[in-house]
C-alpha positions in Angstrom: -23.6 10.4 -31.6 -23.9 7.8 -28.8 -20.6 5.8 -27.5 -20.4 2.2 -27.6 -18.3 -0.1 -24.8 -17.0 -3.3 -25.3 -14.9 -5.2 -23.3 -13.1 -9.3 -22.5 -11.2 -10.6 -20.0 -7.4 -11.4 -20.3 -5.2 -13.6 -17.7 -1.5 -13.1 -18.9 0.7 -15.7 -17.5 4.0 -13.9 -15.6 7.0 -14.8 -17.4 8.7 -15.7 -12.9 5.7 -16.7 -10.5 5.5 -12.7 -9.1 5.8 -12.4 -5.4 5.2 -9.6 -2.7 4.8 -9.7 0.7 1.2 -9.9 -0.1 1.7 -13.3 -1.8 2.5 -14.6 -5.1 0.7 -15.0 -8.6 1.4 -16.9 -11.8 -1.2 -15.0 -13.8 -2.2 -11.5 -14.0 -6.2 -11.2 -14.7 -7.6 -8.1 -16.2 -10.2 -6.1 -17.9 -9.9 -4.4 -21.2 -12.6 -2.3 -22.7 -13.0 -0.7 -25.9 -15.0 2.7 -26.2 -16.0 3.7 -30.0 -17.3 7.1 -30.8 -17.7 8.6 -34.5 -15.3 6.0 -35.7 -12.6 6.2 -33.2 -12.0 3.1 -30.6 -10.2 4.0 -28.0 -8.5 1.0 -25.5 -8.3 0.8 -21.8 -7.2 -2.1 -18.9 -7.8 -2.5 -15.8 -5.9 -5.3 -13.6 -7.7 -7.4 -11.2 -5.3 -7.0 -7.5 -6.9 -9.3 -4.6 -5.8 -7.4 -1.7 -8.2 -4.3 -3.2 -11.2 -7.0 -3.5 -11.9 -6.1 -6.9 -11.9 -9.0 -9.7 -12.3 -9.1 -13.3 -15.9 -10.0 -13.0 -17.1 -7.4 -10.7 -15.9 -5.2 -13.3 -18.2 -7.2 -15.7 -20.9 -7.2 -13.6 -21.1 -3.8 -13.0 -20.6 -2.5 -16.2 -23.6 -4.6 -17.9 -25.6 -3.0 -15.2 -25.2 0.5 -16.1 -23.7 -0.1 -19.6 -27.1 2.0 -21.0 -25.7 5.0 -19.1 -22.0 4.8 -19.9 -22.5 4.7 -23.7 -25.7 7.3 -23.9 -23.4 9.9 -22.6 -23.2 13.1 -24.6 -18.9 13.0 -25.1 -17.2 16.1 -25.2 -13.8 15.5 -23.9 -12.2 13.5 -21.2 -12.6 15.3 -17.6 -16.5 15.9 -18.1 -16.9 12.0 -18.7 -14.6 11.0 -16.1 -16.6 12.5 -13.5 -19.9 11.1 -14.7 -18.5 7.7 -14.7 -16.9 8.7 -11.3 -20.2 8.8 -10.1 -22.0 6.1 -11.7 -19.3 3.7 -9.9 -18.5 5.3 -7.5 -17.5 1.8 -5.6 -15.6 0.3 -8.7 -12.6 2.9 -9.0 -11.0 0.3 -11.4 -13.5 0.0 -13.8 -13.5 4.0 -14.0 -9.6 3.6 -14.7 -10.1 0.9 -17.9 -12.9 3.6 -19.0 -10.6 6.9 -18.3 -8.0 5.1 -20.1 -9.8 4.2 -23.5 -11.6 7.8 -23.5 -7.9 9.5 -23.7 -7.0 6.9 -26.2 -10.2 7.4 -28.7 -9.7 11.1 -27.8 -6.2 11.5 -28.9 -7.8 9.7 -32.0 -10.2 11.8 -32.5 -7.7 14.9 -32.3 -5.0 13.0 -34.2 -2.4 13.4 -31.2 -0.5 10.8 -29.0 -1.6 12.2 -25.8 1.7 13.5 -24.4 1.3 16.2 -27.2 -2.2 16.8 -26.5 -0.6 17.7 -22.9 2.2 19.6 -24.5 4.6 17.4 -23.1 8.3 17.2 -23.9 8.7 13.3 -24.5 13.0 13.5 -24.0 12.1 14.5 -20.3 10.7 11.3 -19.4 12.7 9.5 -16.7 14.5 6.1 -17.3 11.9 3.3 -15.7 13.0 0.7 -13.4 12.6 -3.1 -13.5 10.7 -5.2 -10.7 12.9 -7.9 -8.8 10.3 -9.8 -7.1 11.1 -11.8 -3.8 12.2 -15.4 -4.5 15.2 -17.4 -3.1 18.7 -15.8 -3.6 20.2 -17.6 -6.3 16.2 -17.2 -8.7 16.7 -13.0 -7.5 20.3 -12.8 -9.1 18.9 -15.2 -12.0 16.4 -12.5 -13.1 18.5 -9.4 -12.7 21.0 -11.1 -14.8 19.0 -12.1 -17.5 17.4 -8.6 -17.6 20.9 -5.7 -17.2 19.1 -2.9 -16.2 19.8 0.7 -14.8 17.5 0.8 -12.1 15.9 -2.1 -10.1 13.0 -2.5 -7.9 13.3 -4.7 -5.1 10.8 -6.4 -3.3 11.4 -6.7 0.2 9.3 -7.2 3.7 10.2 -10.7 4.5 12.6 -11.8 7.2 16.3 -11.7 5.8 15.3 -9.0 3.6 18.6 -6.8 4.0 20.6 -9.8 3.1 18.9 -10.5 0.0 19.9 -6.9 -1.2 23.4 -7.3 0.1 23.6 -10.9 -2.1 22.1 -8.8 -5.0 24.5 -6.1 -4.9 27.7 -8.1 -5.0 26.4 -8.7 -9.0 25.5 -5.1 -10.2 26.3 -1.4 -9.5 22.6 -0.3 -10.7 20.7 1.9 -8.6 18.2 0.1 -6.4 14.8 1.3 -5.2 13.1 -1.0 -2.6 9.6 -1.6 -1.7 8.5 -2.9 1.3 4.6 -3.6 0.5 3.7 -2.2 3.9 6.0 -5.2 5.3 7.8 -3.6 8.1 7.3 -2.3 11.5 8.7 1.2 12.8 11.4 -0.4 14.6 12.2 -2.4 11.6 12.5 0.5 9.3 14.9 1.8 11.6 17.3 -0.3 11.9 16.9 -1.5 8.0 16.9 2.3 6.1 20.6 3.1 7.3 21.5 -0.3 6.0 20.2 -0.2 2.9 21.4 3.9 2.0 24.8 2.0 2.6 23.8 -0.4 -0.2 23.1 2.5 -2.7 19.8 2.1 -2.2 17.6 5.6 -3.7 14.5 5.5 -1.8 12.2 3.1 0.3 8.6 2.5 -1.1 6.2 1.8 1.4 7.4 0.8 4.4 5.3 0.6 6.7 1.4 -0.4 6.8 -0.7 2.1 5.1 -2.8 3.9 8.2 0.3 4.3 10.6 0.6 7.8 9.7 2.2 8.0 13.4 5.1 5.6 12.7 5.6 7.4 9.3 5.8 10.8 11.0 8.3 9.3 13.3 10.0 7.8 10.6 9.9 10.9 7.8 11.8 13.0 10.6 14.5 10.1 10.8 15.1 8.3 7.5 18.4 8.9 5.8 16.6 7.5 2.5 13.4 9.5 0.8 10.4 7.5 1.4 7.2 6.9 -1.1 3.9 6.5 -0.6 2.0 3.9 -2.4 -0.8 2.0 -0.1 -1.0 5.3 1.6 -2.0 7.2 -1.4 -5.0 6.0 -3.4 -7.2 9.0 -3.8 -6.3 12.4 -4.2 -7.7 13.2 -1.0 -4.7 11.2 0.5 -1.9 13.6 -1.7 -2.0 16.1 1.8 -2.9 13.5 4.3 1.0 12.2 2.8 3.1 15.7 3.2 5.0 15.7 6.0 4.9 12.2 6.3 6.2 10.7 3.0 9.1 12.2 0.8 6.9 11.8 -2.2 4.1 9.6 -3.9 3.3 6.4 -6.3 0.3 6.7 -8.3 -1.4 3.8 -9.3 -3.9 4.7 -12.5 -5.7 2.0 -11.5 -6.3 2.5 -7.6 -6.8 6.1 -8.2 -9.2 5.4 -11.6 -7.3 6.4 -14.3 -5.5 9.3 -15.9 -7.9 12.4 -15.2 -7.6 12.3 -11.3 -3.8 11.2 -11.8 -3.1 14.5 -13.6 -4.5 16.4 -10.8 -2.5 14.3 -8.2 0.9 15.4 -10.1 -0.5 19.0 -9.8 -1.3 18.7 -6.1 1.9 16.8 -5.2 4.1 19.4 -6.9 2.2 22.2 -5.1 3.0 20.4 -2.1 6.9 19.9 -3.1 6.8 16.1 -3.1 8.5 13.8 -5.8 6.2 11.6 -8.1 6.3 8.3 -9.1 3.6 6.7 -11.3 3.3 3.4 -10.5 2.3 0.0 -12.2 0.1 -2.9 -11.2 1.5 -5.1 -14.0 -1.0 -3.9 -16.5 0.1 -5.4 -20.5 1.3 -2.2 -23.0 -2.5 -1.2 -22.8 -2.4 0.3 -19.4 1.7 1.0 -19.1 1.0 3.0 -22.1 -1.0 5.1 -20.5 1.7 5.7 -17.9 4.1 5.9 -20.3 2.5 9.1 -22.2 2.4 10.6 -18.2 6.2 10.0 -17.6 8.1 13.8 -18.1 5.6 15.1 -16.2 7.0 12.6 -12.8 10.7 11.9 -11.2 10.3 8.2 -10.8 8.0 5.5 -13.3 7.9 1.9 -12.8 5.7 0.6 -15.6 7.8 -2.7 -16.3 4.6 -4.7 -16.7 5.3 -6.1 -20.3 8.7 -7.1 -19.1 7.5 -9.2 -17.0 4.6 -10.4 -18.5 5.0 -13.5 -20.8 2.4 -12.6 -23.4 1.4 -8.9 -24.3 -1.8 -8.2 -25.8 -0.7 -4.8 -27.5 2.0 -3.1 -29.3 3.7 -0.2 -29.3 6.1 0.5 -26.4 9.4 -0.1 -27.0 12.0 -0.7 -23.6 15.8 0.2 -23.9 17.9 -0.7 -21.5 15.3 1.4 -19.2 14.6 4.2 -21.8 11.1 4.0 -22.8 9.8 5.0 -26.6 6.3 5.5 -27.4 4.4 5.6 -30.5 3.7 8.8 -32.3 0.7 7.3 -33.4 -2.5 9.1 -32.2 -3.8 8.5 -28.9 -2.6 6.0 -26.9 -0.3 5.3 -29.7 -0.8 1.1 -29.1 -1.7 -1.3 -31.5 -3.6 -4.4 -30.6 -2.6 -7.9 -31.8 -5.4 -9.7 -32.0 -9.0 -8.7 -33.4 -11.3 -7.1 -29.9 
């Protein structure tokens, strides 16, 4: 029985204009698709990010060009399709992600499992997930982590005066912080700002500096008093290795990396190599941070806070407390959407 794709556009307005030290967005544009086979519909997402290049409708684009070959595929189960559609794109590793994704979901539908069973997963081992405090002026960073008491928060850093934004922050919460630099600093940056910031109860430095100076991140992996993670410098699972010995561990995107079958196989690689795992968002609605979700006992760290700050959702079925996150026991995915595809 032949599959059938589907797919629309979405551009969900941030609840805070979003800013990184890549630039700032009011708006997060992305793909969703919709696979169907024998009766089950499985859901997938993929966010446009400008910094990879990739937008919403070169997804489009190249999916009506080969959409004959993606639905006359012969399904069976997840890993043999993923790597067809790994090489029928093999340029368009997002698109592969929104496909990976919905082929779980209509999977788990069509074996009547949420996926973290399917996986044999035990769903009370999933860790708490932290919430993104993007950079903005002082007074709007303490604004938003007071409206939003949380265990853990993110911080964005990489701009000048960075350190004293987390000092201002900390004066108004004893959470733990995680900081990301987006790639912002230089090696002799780091070094001076990574003793500061352990001092701030800061538990590990994201990225911090650009993603091919493996040199500088040797340097730095030898003297950091904080773990650091990779996340520019891991897209592919060819760059697990390439980061031993000079990250403390890794953040996998789903969608840089294209979706849950290779992201499995990175978690594997990664514990073979004894590095911490973080799964990653890239502020995907509770279509994609579901997906993440269903991965979560089997990591240390997830940061899939996308419908928090999101002002519209397109789906249900997540639920956030006060960082715990529940998901549906609902086959699949476990996500419900709330409007008709």
């Amino acid at each position: 029985m032949p599959l059938a794709v589907r797919y629309k556009k979405t551009e969900l307005p941030f609840q805070y204009p979003f800013t990184i030290s890549k630039g700032t967005k009011t708006h997060q544009p992305a793909l969703i698709v919709e696979l169907e086979h024998r009766g089950a519909k499985g859901y997938g997402e993929a966010p446009a990010i400008a910094y990879y290049n990739i937008t919403v409708e070169k997804m489009i684009e190249d999916l009506e060009r080969k959409k004959m070959f993606v639905e006359k595929f012969a399904f069976t189960e997840p890993d043999r399709y993923w790597h067809y559609l790994h090489h029928l794109f093999p340029q368009n590793h997002f698109l592969v992600c929104a496909l990976d994704i919905a082929t779980w979901d209509m999977y788990g539908k069509l074996r009547n499992k949420p996926l973290y069973e399917l996986w044999n997963l035990d769903y009370s081992k999933a860790p708490l997930c932290d919430y993104t405090i993007g950079i903005d002026t002082v007074e709007k960073m303490i604004e938003k982590m007071s409206a939003k008491p949380w265990p853990i928060y993110k911080i964005k850093v990489g701009v000048p005066g960075d350190v004293e934004l987390v000092v201002a922050l900390r004066k108004h919460t004893d959470a733990v912080f995680r900081v990301d630099a987006n790639a912002g600093w230089t090696l002799e940056e780091a070094l001076i700002k990574i003793p500061q910031l352990k001092d701030l109860g800061v538990e590990f430095i994201e990225q911090p500096l650009a993603k091919d100076n493996w040199e500088g991140m040797a340097v730095l992996f030898k003297e950091s008093s904080l773990p650091l993670i990779a996340d520019e410098s891991c897209v592919y699972e060819a760059d697990v290795e390439k980061c031993a010995g000079c990250f403390h561990g890794i953040n996998i995107k789903l969608t840089k990396c294209s979706g849950i079958t290779p992201a499995l196989r990175m978690i594997t690689k990664a514990r073979e190599l004894e590095m911490k795992i973080m799964i990653g968002c890239m502020n995907e609605s509770t279509i994609g941070s579901a997906a993440i979700a269903h991965l979560a006992p089997l990591v240390d760290y997830i940061d899939m806070d996308g419908p928090l700050l999101l002002a519209e959702d397109i789906a249900t079925g997540l639920n956030y407390d006060h960082g715990r996150v529940g998901v549906s026991s609902s086959p699949g995915l476990g996500i419900q959407l709330m409007q008709d595809f």
